[in-house]
C-alpha positions in Angstrom: -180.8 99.0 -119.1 -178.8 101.9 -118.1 -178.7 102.7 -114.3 -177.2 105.7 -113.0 -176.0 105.6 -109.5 -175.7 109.1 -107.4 -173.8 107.7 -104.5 -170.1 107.9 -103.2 -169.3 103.9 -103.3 -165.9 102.3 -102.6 -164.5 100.5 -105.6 -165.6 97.2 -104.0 -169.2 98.5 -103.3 -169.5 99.6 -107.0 -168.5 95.9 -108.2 -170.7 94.7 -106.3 -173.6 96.5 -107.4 -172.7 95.9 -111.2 -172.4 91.9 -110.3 -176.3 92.1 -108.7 -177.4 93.5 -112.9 -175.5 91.6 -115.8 -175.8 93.3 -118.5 -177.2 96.4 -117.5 -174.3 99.8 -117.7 -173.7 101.8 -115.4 -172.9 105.4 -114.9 -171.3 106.6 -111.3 -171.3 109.6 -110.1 -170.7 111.5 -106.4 -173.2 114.3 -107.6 -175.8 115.2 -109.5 -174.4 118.0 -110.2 -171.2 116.1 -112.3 -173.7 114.4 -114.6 -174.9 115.8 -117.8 -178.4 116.6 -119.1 -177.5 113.4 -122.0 -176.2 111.0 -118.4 -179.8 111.7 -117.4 -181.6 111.5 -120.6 -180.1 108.0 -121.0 -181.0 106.6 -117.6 -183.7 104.1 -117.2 -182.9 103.8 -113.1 -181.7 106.5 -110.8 -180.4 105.6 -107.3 -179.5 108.4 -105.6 -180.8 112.2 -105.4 -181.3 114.2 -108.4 -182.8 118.1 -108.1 -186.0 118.1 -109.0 -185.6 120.7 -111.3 -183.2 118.0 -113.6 -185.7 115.5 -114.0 -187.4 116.5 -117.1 -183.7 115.9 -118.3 -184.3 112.2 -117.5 -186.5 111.1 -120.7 -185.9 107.1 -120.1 -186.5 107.2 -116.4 -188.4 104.1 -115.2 -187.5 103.5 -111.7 -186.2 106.2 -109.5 -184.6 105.5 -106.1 -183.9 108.4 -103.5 -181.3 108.3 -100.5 -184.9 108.0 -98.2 -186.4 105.4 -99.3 -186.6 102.2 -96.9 
């Protein structure tokens, strides 16, 4: 599984969410904007915001979690 995480994290705050899904990659990123059409095509689980205008980019999305949720 390959989760991409849109969220400015400490260094500690991104171990920590790496330890919570062994096995799984991860790709981090402040922005949207500083990840590529392939970063999206590759994801399987967004956290974070992403323009809706990107998301056809995002061919293996399965789970998509925004800033506003819960």
């Amino acid at each position: 599984m390959h989760v991409l995480v849109l969220l400015p994290l400490t260094a500690s705050q991104r171990t920590r969410i790496e330890g919570a899904a062994p096995g799984a990659s991860f790709t981090f990123a402040d922005k949207a904007a500083a990840v590529s059409d392939n970063e999206l095509a590759d994801a399987e689980v967004i956290v974070g915001n992403i323009p809706v205008g990107r998301l056809p980019a995002a061919r293996s999305l399965k789970l998509l979690q925004l800033n506003s949720a819960g």
